[in-house]
C-alpha positions in Angstrom: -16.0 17.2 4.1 -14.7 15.7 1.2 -15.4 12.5 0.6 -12.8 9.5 -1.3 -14.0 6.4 -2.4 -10.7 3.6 -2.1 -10.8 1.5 -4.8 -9.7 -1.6 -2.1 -11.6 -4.6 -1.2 -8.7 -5.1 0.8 -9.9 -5.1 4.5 -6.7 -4.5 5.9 -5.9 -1.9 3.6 -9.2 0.0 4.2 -9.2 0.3 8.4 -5.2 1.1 8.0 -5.7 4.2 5.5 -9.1 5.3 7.6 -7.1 5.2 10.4 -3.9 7.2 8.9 -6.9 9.9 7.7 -9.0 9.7 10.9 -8.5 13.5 11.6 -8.2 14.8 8.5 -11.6 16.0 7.2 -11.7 13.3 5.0 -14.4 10.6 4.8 -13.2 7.5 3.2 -15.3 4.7 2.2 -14.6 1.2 0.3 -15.8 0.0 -3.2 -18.6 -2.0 -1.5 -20.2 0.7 0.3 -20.3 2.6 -3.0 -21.5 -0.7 -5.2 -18.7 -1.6 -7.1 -18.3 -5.6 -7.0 -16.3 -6.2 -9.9 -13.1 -7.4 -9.7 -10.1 -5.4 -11.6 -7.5 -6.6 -13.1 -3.7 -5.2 -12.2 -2.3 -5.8 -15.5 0.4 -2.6 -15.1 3.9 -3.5 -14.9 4.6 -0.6 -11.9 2.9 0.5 -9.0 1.6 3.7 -10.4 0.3 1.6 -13.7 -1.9 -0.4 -11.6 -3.0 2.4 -8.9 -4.3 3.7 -11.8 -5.9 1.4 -13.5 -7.7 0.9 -10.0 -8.8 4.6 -9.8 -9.9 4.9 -13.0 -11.9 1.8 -12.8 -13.8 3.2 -10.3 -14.5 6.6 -11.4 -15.1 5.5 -15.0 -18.2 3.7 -13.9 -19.2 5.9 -10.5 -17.9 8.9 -11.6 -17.2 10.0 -8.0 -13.8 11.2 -6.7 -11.7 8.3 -5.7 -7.9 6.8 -4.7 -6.3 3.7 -5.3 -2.8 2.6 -4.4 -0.6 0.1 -5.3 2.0 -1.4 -3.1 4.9 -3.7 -2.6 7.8 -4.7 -1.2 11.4 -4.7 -3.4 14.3 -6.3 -2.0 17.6 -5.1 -3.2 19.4 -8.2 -3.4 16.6 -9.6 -5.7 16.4 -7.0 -8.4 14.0 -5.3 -7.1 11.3 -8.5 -7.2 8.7 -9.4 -5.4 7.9 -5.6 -6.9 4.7 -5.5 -8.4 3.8 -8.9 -8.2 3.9 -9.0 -4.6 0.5 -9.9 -3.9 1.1 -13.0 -5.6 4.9 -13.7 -5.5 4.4 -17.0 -5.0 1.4 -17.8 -7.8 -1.7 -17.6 -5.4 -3.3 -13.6 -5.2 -3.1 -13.0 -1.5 -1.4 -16.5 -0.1 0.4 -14.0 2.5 1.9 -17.4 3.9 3.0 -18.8 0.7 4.7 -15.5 -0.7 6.9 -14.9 3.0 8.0 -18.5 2.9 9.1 -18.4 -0.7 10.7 -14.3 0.3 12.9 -16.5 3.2 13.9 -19.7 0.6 15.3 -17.1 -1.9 17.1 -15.5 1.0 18.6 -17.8 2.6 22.6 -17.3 3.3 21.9 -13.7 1.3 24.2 -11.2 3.0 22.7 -7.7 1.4 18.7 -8.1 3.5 18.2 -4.4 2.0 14.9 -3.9 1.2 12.2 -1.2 0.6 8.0 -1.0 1.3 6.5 1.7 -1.6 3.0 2.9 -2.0 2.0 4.6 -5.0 -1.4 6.2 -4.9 -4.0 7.7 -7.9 -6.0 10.1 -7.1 -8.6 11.2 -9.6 -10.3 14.3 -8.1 -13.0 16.9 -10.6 -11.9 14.7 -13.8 -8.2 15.2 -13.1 -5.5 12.4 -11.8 -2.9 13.0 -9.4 -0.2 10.8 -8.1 2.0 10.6 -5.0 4.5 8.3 -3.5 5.5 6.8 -0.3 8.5 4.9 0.8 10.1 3.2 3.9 13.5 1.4 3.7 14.8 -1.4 6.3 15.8 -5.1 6.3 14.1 -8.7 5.5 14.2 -10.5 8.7 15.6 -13.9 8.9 12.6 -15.7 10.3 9.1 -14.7 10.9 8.3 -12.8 13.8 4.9 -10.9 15.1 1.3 -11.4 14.7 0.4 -8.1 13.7 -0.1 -6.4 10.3 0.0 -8.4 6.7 1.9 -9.2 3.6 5.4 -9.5 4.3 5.0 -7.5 7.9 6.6 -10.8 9.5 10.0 -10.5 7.3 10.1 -6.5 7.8 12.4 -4.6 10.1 12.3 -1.0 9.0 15.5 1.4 9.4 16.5 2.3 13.2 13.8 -0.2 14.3 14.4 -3.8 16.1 11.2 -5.3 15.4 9.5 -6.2 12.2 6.2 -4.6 10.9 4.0 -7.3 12.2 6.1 -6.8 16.1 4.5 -3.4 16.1 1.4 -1.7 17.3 -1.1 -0.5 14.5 -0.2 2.7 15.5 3.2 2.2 15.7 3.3 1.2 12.4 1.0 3.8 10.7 3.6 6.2 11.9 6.4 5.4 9.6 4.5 3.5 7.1 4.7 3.6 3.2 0.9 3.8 3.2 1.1 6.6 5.5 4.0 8.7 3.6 2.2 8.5 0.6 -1.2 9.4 2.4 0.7 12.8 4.0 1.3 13.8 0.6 -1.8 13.2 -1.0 -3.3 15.3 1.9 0.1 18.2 1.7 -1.6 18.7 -2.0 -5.4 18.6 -0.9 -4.7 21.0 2.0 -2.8 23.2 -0.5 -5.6 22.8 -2.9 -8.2 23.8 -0.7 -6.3 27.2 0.8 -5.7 27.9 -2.7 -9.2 27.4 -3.9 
């Protein structure tokens, strides 16, 4: 079994990717389990800047084979922003509240609600970093709706759907995820890698 440390401390994040990889042979475990408490600074400008950053932190100082992703949400009519500040759209790291409230103000009588979730992961496997990307398209929502999920879930209604992320079942949503298209091809290339090897 191969085993992945996530450089996360997000808790969310954690239980959604172990439950995308639940049958996959796969045994992922967070940066506490392993002992990593420092924080790391996202100082990239893009996704795949910081997922690295995140990987590299980790193996760097473990030296174990590890992912990190970095993900976000870019609305269309906005130039592509919240982007890679989404986390902390509104100033606050993680004020989930704070950054959907200021997402709706900027919004507000905006015709064009396009909008896109993307995941890019870095996988650093024997020495040697990989990346893969994941995307799902859909709407910002005019209010908040649901209980479920986190980030901008509330706001989200992704293509030929009705609900928003946070409507939706976990499962429901791991199915059509960013997280989870960027998870599929990270495992596409491991499968690969491991009938070729």
């Amino acid at each position: 079994m191969l085993k992945l440390v996530f450089a996360s401390n997000n808790a969310h994040k954690l239980k959604e990717v172990n439950s995308i990889l639940e049958d996959s042979g796969i045994r992922v475990t967070g940066m506490q389990e392993v002992g990593f408490k420092e924080d790391i600074d996202e100082t990239g400008t893009t996704f795949r800047e910081n997922a690295s950053i995140k990987s590299h932190a980790i193996h760097n100082t473990l030296k174990l084979d590890c992912f990190a992703d970095d993900s976000g949400l870019e609305v269309e009519a906005l130039q592509g922003a919240p982007g890679v500040y989404s986390a902390r759209f509104s100033g606050d790291h993680g004020d989930h509240a704070a950054n959907n409230q200021k997402l709706l103000s900027l919004m507000k009588g905006v015709e064009n609600r396009k909008a896109s979730f993307k995941t890019v992961i870095s996988l650093i496997l024997d020495g040697n970093e990989y990346f893969f990307e994941g995307k799902v398209t859909g709407d910002i929502a005019n209010q908040l709706s649901g209980e479920g999920g986190f980030g901008y879930d509330p706001l989200f209604i992704p293509d030929g759907h009705s609900r928003t992320f946070a409507q939706m079942s976990e499962d429901e949503k791991n199915e059509i995820s960013h997280r989870k298209n960027a998870l599929k091809n990270m495992l596409i290339f491991l499968n690969n890698r491991s009938v070729s090897g």
